[in-house]
C-alpha positions as CSV (number, residue, x, y, z in Angstrom):
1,X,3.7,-14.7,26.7
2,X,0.2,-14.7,24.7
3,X,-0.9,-12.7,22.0
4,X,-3.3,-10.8,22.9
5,X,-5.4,-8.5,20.9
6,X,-3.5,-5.0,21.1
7,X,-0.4,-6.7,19.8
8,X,-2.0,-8.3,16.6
9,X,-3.5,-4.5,16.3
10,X,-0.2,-3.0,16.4
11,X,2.0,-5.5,14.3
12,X,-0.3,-5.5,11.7
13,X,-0.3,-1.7,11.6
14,X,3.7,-1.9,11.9
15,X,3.3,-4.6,8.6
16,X,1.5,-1.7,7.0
17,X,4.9,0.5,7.8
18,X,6.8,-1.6,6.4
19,X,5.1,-2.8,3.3
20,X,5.5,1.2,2.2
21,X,8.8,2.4,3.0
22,X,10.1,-1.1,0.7
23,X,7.1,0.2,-1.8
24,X,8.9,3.6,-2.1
25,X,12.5,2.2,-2.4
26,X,10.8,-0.2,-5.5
27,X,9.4,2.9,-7.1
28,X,12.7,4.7,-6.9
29,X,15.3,5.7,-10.0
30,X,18.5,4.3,-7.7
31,X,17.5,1.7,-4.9
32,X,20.8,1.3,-3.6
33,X,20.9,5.1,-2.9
34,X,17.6,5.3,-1.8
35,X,17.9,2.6,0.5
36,X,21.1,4.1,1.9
37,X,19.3,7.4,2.4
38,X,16.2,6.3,4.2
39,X,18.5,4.2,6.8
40,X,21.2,6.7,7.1
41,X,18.4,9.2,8.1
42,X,17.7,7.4,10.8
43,X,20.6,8.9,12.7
44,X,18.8,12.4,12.5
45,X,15.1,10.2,14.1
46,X,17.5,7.9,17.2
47,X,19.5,10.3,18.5
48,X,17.1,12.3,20.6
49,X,15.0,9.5,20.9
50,X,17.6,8.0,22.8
51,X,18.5,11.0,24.6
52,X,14.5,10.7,25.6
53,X,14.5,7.0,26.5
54,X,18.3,6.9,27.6
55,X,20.7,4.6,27.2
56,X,20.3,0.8,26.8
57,X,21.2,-1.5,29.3
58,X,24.8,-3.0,28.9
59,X,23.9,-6.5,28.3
60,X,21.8,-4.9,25.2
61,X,25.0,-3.4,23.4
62,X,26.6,-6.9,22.0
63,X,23.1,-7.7,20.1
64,X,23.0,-4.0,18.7
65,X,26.8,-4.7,17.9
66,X,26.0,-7.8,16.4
67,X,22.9,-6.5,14.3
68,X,24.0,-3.7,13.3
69,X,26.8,-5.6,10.9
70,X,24.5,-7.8,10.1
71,X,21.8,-5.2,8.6
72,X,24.8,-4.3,6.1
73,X,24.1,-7.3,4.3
74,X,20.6,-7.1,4.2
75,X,20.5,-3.8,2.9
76,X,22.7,-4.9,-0.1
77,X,20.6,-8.0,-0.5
78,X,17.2,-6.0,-0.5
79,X,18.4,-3.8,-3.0
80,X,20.0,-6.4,-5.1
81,X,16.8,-8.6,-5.3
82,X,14.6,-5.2,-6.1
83,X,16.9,-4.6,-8.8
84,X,16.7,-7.5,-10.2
85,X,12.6,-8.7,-9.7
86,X,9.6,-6.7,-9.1
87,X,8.4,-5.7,-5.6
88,X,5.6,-8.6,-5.8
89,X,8.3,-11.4,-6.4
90,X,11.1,-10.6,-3.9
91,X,9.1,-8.9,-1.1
92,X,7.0,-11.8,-0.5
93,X,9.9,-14.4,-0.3
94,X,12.5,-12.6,1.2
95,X,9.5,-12.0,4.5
96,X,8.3,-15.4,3.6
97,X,10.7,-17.3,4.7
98,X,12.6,-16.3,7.3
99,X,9.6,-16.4,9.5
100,X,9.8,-20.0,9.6
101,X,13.5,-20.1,10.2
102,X,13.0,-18.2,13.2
103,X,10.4,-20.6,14.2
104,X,13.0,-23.5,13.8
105,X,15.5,-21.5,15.9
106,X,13.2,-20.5,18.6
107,X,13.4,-23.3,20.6
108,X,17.1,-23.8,20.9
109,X,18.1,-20.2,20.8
110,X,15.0,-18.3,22.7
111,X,14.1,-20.8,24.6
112,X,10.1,-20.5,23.3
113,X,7.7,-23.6,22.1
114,X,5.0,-23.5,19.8
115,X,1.9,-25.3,19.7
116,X,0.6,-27.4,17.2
117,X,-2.0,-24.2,16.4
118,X,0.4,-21.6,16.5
119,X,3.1,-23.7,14.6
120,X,0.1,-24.2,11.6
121,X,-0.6,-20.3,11.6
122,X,3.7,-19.8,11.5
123,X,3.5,-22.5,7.9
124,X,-0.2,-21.2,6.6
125,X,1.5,-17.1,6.4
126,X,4.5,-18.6,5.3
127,X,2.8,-20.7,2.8
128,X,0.3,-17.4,1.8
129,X,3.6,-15.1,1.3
130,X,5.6,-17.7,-0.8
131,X,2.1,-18.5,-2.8
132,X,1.9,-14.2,-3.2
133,X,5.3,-14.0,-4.5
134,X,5.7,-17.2,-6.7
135,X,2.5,-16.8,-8.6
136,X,2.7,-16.0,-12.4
137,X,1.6,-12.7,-11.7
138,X,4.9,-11.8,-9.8
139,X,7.0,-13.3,-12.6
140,X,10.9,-10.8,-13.3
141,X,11.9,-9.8,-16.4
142,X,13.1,-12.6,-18.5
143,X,16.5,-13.6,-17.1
144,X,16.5,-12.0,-14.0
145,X,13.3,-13.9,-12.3
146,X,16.3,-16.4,-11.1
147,X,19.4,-13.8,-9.8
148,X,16.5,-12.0,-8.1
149,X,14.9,-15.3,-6.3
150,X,18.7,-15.4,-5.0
151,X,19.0,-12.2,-3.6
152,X,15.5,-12.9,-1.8
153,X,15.9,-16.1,-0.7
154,X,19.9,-15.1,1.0
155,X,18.1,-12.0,2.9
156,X,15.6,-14.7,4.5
157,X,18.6,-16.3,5.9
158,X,19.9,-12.4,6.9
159,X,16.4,-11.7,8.2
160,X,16.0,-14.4,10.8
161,X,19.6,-13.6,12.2
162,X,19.2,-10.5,13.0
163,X,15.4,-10.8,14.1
164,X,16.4,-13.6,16.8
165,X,19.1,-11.6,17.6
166,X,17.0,-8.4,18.3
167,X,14.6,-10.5,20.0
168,X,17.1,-11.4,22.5
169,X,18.6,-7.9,22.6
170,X,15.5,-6.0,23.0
171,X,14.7,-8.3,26.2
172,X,18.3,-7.4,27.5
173,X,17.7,-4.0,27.0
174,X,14.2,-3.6,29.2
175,X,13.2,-1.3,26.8
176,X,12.4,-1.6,23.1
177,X,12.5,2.5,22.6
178,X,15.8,3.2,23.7
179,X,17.0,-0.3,22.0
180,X,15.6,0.5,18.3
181,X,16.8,4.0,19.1
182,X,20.3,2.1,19.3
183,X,19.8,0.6,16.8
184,X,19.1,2.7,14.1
185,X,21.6,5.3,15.3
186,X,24.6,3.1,14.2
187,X,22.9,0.7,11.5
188,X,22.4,2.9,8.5
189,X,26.1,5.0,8.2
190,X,27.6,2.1,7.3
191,X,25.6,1.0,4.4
192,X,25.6,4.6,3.3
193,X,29.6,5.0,3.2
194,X,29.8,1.2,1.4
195,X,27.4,2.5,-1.3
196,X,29.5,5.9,-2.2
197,X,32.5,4.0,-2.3
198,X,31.3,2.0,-4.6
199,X,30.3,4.5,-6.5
200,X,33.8,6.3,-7.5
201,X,34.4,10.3,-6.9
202,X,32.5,11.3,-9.9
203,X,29.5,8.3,-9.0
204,X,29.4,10.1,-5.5
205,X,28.5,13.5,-6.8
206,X,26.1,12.1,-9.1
207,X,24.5,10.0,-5.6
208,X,24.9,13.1,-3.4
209,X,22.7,15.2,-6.0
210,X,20.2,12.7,-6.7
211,X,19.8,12.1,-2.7
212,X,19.5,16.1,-2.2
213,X,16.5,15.9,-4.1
214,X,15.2,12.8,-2.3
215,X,15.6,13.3,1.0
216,X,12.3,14.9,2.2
217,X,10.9,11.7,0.5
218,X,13.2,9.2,1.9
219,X,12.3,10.9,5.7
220,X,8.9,9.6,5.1
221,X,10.3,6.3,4.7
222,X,12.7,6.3,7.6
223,X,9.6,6.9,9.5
224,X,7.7,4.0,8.5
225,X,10.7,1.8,9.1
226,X,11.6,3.0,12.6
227,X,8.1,3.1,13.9
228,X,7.4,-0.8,11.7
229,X,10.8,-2.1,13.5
230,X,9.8,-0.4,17.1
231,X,6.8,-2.1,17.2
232,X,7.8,-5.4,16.2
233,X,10.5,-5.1,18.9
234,X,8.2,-3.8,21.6
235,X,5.8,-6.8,20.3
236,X,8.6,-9.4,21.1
237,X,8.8,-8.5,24.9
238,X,5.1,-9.1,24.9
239,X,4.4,-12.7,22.8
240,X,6.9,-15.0,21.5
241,X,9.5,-14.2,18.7
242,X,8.5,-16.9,16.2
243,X,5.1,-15.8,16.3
244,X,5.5,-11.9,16.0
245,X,8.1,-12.9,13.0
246,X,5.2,-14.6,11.4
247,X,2.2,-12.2,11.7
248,X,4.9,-9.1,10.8
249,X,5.2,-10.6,7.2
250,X,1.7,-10.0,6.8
251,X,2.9,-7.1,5.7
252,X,2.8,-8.9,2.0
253,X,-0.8,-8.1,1.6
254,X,0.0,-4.7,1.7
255,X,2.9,-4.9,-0.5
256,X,0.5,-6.7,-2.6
257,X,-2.0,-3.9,-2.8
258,X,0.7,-1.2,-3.0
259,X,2.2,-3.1,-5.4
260,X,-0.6,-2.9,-7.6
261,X,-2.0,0.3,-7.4
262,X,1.0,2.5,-7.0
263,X,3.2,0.5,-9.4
264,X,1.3,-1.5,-11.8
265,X,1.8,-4.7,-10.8
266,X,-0.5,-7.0,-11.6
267,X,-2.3,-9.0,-9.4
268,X,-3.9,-12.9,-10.1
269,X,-5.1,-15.8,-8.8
270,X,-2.2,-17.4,-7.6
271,X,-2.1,-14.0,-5.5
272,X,-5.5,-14.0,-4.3
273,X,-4.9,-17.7,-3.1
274,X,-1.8,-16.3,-1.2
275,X,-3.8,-13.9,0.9
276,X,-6.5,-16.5,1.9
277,X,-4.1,-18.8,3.2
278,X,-2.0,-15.8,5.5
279,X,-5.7,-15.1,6.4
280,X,-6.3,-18.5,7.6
281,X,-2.8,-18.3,9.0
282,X,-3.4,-15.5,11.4
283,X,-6.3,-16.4,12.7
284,X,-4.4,-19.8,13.8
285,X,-1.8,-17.8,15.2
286,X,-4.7,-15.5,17.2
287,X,-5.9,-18.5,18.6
288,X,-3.0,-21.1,19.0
C-alpha cells in the first residue's frame, strides 16, 4: 500500500469536511444537541445508501458493532471539551494525538510498518496540530483551559480505537460505501436518546424545539461528516492506516482558518509555527 497522489487529494478534501461540520457544532447555542442532531441524521443519509451499496460482508458487522459503542463516548467527549475550550484549543489535540497512537498500534494490531520517513511525517503533523492548539492564541476561558484539555486529550484515546477498528472493519467489509453506510445507520440514535434523557421531560421539549429549528443546518453538517469519514475509510483500503490517520488531522489548518474567520478566534505565532511543521510533515509522509 502507497500513497499515491489521488489519495492525499482526497483526504485532504475529506480534512476540509471535517474541520466544518466540528466548526458548526463550536458556533452552536447547545453542542450536545447539535451534535446529537447532525449524527442522528445520519440515519435519513445510510439507509438508502446501503440499500445502493448493499449489505456489508459478515466479517464486517463485529467492527461496526464494536464502533458504533465506541462513537458514544466520543461524541460526549467532543462536546464536553467544546464546551469547555474554544474550537482552536480542543480540535487540534483531540486530532493531534491520536494519530500517533494509531501509529504505535499499527504494527501489532494491522499488521503495517512505517518507515523512518513516513514515521517523521506521522510526529512533524502531530507535532504542527499540538503546536496549533497549545499556543497562547488557543488559550480557554480562565478555569476551564484545564477540564477542557481533559475532555480532548480522553477523545484521542476514543479516536484511535475506533479508527483502528474501522480500519480493520472497512477491509473486512470489501467495501468502504456500504461499511460507513453501516455505520452511520446505527452510530448516531444512541447518542441522541442518551442526550434527551439527560435532559428531563421538560429539557426534551426545550431540545426537540431548538433541534426543529436546526435541522436543515445540522443536514449540512451530517454531510460533511459522512462524506469526511467515507473517504478516510475508502483511503484506508488504499495506503496504510497510521498514515491516512495522520494526513486526516490536517484538517486543523482548516479548523484554524475557520476558526478565525467564522468565530473570531484569534490566530498567532505559535499557530503559524503549527502549520509549517504539518506542512513539512505531509510532505514526509508524501514521500516516505
Amino acid at each position: 500500500m502507497t500513497l499515491a497522489a489521488p489519495v492525499v487529494a482526497a483526504v485532504l478534501f475529506g480534512a476540509l469536511l471535517h474541520a466544518s461540520w466540528n466548526a458548526l457544532i463550536k458556533s452552536a447555542a447547545d453542542k450536545e444537541l447539535d451534535t446529537a442532531l447532525i449524527h442522528s441524521l445520519g440515519v435519513f443519509i445510510a439507509a438508502p445508501l446501503l440499500l445502493a451499496t448493499g449489505l456489508p460482508a459478515a466479517a464486517a458487522w463485529p467492527y461496526i458493532a464494536a464502533s458504533s459503542v465506541i462513537h458514544i463516548g466520543y461524541y460526549l467527549a467532543l462536546a464536553g471539551a467544546y464546551r469547555h475550550g474554544d474550537l482552536g484549543l480542543t480540535y487540534p489535540v483531540m486530532r493531534g494525538c491520536a494519530p500517533l497512537l494509531v501509529a504505535l498500534g499499527s504494527h501489532q494490531l494491522l499488521g503495517e510498518s512505517l518507515s523512518l520517513l513516513a514515521w517523521a511525517g506521522v510526529a512533524g503533523i502531530c507535532a504542527g496540530v499540538l503546536l496549533l492548539g497549545l499556543s497562547r492564541a488557543s488559550a480557554a476561558p480562565q478555569g476551564q483551559r484545564g477540564r477542557a484539555l481533559r475532555f480532548a486529550l480522553v477523545n484521542a484515546l476514543i479516536i484511535a480505537a475506533y479508527t483502528v477498528i474501522d480500519g480493520l472493519g472497512v477491509r473486512a467489509a470489501g467495501d468502504a460505501g456500504a461499511y460507513v453506510a453501516a455505520l452511520f445507520l446505527f452510530d448516531g440514535i444512541p447518542y441522541l436518546l442518551v442526550v434527551l434523557y439527560q435532559r428531563g421531560p421538560r429539557g426534551r421539549r426545550a431540545a426537540l424545539a431548538y433541534m426543529a429549528g436546526r435541522w436543515r443546518i445540522a443536514s449540512l453538517g451530517t454531510l460533511a461528516s459522512l462524506g469526511s469519514y467515507a473517504i478516510a475509510l475508502w483511503a484506508m483500503t488504499r495506503a496504510p492506516v497510521a498514515v491516512v490517520a495522520a494526513l486526516r488531522e490536517t484538517s486543523v489548518l482548516f479548523a484554524a482558518l475557520l476558526g478565525t474567520l467564522w468565530l473570531r478566534e484569534p490566530f498567532g505565532a505559535g499557530k503559524a509555527m503549527g502549520v509549517c511543521t504539518i506542512v513539512a510533515g505531509i510532505m514526509a509522509l508524501r514521500f516516505g
